[in-house]
N, C-alpha and C positions, 0 to 999 in steps of 0.2 A: 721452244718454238723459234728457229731461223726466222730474220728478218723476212726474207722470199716468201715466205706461208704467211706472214703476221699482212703480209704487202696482201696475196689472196684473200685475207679475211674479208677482207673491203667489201669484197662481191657478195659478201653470205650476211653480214653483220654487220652494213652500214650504219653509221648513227645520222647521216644523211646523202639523200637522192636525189637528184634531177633529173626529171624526165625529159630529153631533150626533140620535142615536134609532138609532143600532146597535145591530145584533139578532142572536141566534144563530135566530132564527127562519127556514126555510129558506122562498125563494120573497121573501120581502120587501124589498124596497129597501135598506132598510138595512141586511142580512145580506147582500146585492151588494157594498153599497158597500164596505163594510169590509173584506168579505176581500177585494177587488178589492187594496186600499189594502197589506192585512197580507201578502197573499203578495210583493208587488212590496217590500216591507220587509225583508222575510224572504230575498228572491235580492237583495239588495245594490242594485235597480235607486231603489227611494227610500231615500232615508238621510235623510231626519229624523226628527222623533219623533213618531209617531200614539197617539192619545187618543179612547177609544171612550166614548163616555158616554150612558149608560142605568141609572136607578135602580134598574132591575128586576135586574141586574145586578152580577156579584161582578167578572166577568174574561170577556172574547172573545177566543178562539183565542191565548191564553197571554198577552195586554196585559190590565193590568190598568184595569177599569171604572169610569168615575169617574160618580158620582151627580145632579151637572149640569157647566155648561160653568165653573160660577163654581170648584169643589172640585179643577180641576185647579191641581197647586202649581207654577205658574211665572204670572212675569208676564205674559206676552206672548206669541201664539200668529198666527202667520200668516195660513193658511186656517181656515176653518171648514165643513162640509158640512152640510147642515140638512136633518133627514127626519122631522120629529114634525107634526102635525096645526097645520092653517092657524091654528087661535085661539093654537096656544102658540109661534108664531114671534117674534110680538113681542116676548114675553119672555126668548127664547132671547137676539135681537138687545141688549137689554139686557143680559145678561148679558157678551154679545161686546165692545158697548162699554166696558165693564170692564175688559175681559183685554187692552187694545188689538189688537183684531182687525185685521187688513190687508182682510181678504178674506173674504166669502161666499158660498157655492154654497147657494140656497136651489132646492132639489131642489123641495120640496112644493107642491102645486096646490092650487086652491080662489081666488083671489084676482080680479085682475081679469078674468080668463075664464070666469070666472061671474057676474059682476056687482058682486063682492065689494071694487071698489076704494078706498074707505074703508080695509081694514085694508090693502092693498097700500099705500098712503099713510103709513099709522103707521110700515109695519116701516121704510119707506125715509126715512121722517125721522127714526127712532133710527140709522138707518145714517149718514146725514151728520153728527147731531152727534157722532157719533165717528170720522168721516171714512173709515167702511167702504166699498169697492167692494161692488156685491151683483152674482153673476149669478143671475138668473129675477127671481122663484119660476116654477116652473111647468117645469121645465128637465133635462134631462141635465148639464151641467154641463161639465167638461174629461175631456178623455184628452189625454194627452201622453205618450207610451211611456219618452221619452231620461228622464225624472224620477219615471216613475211615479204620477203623477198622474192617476187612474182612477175618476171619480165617475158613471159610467155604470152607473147599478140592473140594466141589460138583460145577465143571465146570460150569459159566454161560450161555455157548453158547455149543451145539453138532451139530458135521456134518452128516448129515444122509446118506446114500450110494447112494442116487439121488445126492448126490453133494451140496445139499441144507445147510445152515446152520439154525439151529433155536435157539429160548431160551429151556434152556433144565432147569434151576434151578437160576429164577428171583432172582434180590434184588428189595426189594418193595422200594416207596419211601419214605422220612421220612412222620411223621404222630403220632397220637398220641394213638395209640395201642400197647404195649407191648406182646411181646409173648418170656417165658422162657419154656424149656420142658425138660425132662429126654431124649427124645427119638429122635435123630439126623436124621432120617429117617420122623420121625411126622412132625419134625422142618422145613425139607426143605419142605416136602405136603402144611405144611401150609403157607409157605413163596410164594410159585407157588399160591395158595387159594388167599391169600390176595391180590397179585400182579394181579391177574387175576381180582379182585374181587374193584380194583382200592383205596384199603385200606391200607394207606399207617403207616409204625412200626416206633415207638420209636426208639425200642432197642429190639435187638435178643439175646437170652444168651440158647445155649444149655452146659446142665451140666453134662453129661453123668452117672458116675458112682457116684456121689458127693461126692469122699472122702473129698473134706475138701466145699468150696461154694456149698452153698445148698438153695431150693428155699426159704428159710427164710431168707438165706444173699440180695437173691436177691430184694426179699418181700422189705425188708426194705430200700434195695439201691434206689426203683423205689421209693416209699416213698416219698424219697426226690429229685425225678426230675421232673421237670415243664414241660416237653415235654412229661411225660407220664400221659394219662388220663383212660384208663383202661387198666388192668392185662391181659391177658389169661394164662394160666398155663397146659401145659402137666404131667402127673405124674403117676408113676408107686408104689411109696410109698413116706410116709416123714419121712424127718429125722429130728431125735427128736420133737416128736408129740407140746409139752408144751409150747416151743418156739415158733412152727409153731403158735398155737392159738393165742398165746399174740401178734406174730407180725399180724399176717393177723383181728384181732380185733383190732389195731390200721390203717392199713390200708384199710379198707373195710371200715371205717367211712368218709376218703378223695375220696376213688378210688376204683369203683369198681373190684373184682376179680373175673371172671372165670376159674372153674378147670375143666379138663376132666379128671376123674380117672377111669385109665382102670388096668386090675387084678381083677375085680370084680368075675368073676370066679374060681372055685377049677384051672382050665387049664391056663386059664388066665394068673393066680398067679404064675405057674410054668415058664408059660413063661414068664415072668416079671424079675422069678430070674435068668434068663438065660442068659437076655438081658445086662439087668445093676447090674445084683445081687441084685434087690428089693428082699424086704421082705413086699409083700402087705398088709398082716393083712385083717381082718376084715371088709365088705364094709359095716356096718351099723354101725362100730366104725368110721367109715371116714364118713359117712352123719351125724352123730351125731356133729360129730368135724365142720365140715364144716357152718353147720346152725349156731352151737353154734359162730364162729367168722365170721357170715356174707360172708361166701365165697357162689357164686352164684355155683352150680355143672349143669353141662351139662352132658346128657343121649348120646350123638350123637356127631359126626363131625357137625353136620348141625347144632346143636343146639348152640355149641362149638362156633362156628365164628358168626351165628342168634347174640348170645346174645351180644358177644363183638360189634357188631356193632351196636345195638341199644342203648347200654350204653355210648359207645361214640359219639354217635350224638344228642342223645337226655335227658333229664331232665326226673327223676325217676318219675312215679304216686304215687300219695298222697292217691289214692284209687281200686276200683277196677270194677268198672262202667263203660263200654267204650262206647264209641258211633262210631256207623260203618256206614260210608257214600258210597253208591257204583252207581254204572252206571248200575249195571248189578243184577240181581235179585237173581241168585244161586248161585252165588261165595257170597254174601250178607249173606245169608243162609250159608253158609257153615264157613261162619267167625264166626258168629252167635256161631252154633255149638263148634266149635273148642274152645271157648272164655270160654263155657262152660264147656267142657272140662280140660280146665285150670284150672278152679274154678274162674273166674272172669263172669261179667256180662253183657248183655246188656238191662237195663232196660229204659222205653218211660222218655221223657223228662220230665222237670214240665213245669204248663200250660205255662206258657208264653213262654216258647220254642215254643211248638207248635203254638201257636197263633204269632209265627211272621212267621212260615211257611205256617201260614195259608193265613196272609197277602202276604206272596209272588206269594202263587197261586191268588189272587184275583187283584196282579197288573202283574199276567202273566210275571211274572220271573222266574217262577219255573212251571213245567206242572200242570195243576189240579189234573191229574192222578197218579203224582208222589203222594209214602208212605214217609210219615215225623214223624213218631214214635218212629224212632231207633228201625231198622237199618232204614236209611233213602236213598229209590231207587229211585233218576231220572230219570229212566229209559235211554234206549237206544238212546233219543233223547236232552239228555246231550251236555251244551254247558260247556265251560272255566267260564263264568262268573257265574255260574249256581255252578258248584263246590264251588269256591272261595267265594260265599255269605254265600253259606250253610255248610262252616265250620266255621266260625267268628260264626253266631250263634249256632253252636256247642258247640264249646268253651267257649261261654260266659255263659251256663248254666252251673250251679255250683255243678248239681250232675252229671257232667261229667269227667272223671277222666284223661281222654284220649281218642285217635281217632285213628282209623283203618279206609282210604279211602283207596277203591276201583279203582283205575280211568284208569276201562281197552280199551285201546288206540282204537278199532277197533270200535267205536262207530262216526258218521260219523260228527256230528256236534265239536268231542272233538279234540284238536289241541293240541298245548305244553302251550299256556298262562297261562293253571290253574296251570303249574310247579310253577312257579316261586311267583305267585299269593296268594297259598296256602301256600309255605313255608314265604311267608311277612305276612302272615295273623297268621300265629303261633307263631313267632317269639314277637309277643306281649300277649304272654299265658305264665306260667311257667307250662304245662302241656304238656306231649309227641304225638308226633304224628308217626306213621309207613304208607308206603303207599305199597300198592300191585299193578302189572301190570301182568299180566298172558299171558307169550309167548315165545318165544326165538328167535325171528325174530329181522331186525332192529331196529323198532319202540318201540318194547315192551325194547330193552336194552338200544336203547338212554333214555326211560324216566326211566330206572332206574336207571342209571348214572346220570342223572343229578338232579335225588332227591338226590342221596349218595354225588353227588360234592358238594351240598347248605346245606348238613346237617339232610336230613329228612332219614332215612336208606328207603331202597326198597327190598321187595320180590317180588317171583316167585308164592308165593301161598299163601292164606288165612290163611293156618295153621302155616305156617311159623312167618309171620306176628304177628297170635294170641298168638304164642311162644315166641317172642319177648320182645311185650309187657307185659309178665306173669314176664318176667325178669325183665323188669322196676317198675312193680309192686312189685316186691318181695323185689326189692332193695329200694325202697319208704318206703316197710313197715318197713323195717331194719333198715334205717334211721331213719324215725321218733319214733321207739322205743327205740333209743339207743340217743335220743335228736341231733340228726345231722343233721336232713332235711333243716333247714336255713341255715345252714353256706354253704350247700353243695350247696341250690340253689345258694345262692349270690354268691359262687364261678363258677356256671355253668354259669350265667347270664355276670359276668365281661371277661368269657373266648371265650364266643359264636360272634367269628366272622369269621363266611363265608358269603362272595361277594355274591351277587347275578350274 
C-alpha cells in the first residue's frame, strides 16, 4: 500500500478523533456527530481516543471538553471533524497543522457552493502545507460501521408527534458494497435504500465540494481494500478527467464500478453548480470516458442500486444468450422482451438440451405440457424439484450465458425448497444467475430475501432483472477484452462464501 492510501486510512481507521464544534445541543450536527462517535466508543466498536472540543464547554457525555483543537495535550491526532462556521475553518485548520493532523472531515458549508471559493482556497492551502487530506467542506463525511467511524449529522433515530420513535437515517451493516458520492442528501437516500434493501456497505465516503479527496482518491483507496467488492459512485462532475481514467481502468479490471451521473441537463447542470459548485461538462464526454475505462453508467436510481447488486453477488457473463426459466407464462414473455431490448438474447437450446427435457417429460418430472425451448414454462403446476432439475440443465448447456428464473410464489405446488436448491445448483457454474418474484406481500419478500442472503440478487420485475443482467454482461465483455476475465473468476470463485 502507497504512502497516498496509507495518508486515506486516517479517515476509516483513526486511532484518534477530534470532534471540532461539539455540542450537547440537541438537533445540531455537532451533538449527531459526537455522540454518533461516543456511543460506538463506549460499545468497544471504536477504540481510540475521542476529543470533543467546544469553549462553551466543561465535558460531553462524560469526555472531557477541551477549549480549542490546539489545548488537547498530546502531539498528534489522526482525524479531525470540523462543524464551527465557514469563517472559523481556517483557523481551525491552522491549529490542525500544528497537532500534525492526518486527516479532515470538514462537515461545514458556505464555501465554493456559494460563491465563496476564495476561502475554500485558504483552508486547502493551510491543509497542504501541513500535508492534511481534507474531505468537503460541504459534506457528510464517513461511516464505516467495522471502526466506528461515524461522522454523518443525520440523526439515526426520529420521534414523530404520536410519540412513536422510528429509524429515520439507517447505518447499513457492513458488507461488501461501497458507496462514495458528491451529494450528502443522495448519500443518506441511498444508505436508508440499501439498509432497507438488507445490503450491507464497506465504506461510505461523502465528499461534498472535493477541494482536495476526490473520487479518484477514493477510486484508488477502495482498490486496495478486501472488504470492498463493488463501487457505486454518485457524481455531479470529475475532477481531473485524466486521472479519473487511469485510476478507474485500473480498477474496473478487479472491482466493478457503477456511476450515476446526473447534470445531464442544460438545468441539471446549473443546478449541480449550485450544489457543490460542479462544473458538469458535457454528458457524451462522460459516456465516452466512462466506457473508455470500464466504468458501468446507470440511467436511474433503480438502475444505480439493480446493477450494484447483481455485481456483487454474482460472476459476470462470458456472453449474451440467457436462458429464462419461469412458472408463469407472461412474465416469461415479458423477460423475453425486455432481454431484447437490452440487446441480449434468448435463443432455443442445442439439441441435447432439449432432449434431456424431453426425457424428463417422458419419466414425468416435468409436465408433458410444459415449453422447454427457452424460455422454458412449467407452467402453473410447478413443483421445487421441478425448478431445481431444470436449471442444472440449463447451465450445463454451453450456449447459455446466464439465467433469469422466474419463480413466482403463488403457484400452489411451489414452496421455498427450490431457494436453496437452485442457489447449490449454481454455485457449481461460473455463470450468473438473477431470480424474479413478483409481489410485495410476505411471501413474495421472504423469497427475495432469502435469494439476496445466499447470494443469488432478487427483483420485483422482469425488466429489472433483465437490466441486471445487461450489467453483468457488459462487465464480462470488459473483462474479457481487456484479458481480465480469469483472474477475476478465480478471484470470484476463492471469495464466494455464503451459508446456505
Amino acid at each position: 500500500m502507497d504512502e497516498s492510501v496509507q495518508r486515506l486510512d486516517a479517515f476509516f481507521n483513526p486511532k484518534s478523533v477530534a470532534v471540532i464544534g461539539a455540542t450537547k445541543k440537541a438537533g445540531k450536527a455537532g451533538c449527531v456527530i459526537f455522540e454518533n462517535l461516543a456511543v460506538n466508543k463506549r460499545e468497544g466498536v471504536y477504540t481510540g481516543e475521542l476529543y470533543p472540543v467546544n469553549p462553551s464547554e466543561d465535558s460531553l457525555l462524560g469526555f472531557k471538553c477541551y477549549e480549542a483543537l490546539s489545548k488537547i495535550p498530546v502531539d498528534e491526532i489522526d482525524l479531525v471533524v470540523i462543524i464551527v462556521p465557514s469563517k472559523a475553518v481556517a483557523a481551525v485548520m491552522e491549529e490542525a497543522v500544528a497537532k500534525k493532523v492526518k486527516a479532515a472531515v470538514i462537515i461545514t458549508a458556505g464555501f465554493k457552493e456559494v460563491g465563496n471559493k476564495d476561502l475554500e482556497d485558504q483552508v486547502i492551502n493551510i491543509a497542504k502545507k501541513g500535508n492534511i487530506r481534507v474531505l468537503g467542506p460541504n459534506c457528510l463525511g464517513i461511516f464505516y460501521r467495522k471502526s466506528g467511524i461515524d461522522t454523518l449529522f443525520l440523526p439515526e433515530m426520529k420521534t414523530l408527534s404520536t410519540g412513536k420513535t422510528v429509524i429515520a437515517t439507517p447505518r447499513p451493516l457492513s458488507g461488501n458494497i461501497a458507496m462514495i458520492t458528491q451529494s450528502g442528501a443522495f448519500g443518506s437516500a441511498a444508505l436508508d435504500y440499501l439498509t432497507g434493501r438488507e445490503m450491507g456497505v464497506s465504506k461510505f465516503v461523502s465528499f461534498g465540494n472535493k477541494s482536495d479527496v476526490s473520487e479518484s482518491d477514493i477510486l484508488n483507496y477502495l482498490f486496495h481494500d478486501d472488504e470492498t467488492k463493488v463501487i457505486l459512485v454518485y457524481l455531479e462532475d470529475v475532477k481531473g478527467g485524466r486521472d479519473f481514467i487511469e485510476i478507474a481502468k485500473k480498477v474496473t479490471l478487479k472491482k466493478p464500478v457503477v456511476v450515476i451521473k446526473s447534470g445531464r441537463s442544460s438545468a441539471g447542470a446549473l443546478a449541480a453548480a449550485s450544489h457543490t459548485g460542479a462544473i458538469a461538462g458535457s454528458d457524451k464526454v462522460y459516456d465516452a470516458a466512462f466506457t473508455q475505462c470500464g466504468v458501468i453508467r446507470a440511467r436511474s436510481m433503480d438502475e444505480f442500486f439493480d446493477f450494484g447488486k447483481a455485481l456483487a453477488m454474482q460472476p459476470p457473463a462470458i456472453g449474451r444468450n440467457m436462458g429464462v426459466l419461469t412458472d408463469a407464462g407472461g412474465p416469461g414473455v415479458m423477460t423475453v422482451d425486455e432481454l431484447e431490448t437490452q440487446g441480449l438474447t434468448a435463443e432455443h437450446f442445442k439439441p441435447e438440451t432439449a432432449e434431456k427435457f424431453e426425457q424428463l417429460k417422458k419419466e414425468g418430472k416435468i409436465l408433458a405440457i410444459a415449453a422447454t425451448h427457452n424460455p422454458v414454462d412449467l407452467t402453473g403446476s410447478v413443483t421445487d424439484d421441478q425448478f431445481i432439475v431444470s436449471v442444472d440443465i440449463m447451465f450445463e448447456d454451453k450456449n447459455i450465458d446466464g439465467i433469469i428464473l422466474l419463480g413466482l410464489h403463488h403457484m400452489p405446488g411451489l414452496q421455498e425448497k427450490y431457494i436453496e436448491g437452485t442457489v447449490t445448483v449454481a454455485r457449481k457454474y461460473d455463470k450468473p444467475i438473477v431470480v424474479v418474484d413478483i409481489g410485495e406481500t410476505e411471501m413474495a419478500l421472504y423469497t427475495r430475501s432469502r435469494f439476496d442472503r445466499l447470494g443469488v440478487p432478487s427483483f420485483g420485475s422482469p425488466e429489472a432483472a433483465a437490466r441486471a443482467m445487461k450489467a453483468l454482461v457488459w462487465y464480462g465483455e470488459y473483462l474479457t477484452k481487456n484479458d481480465g476475465i480469469d483472474a477475476y473468476l478465480d478471484n470470484y470463485k476463492k471469495n464466494a462464501e455464503v451459508k446456505l
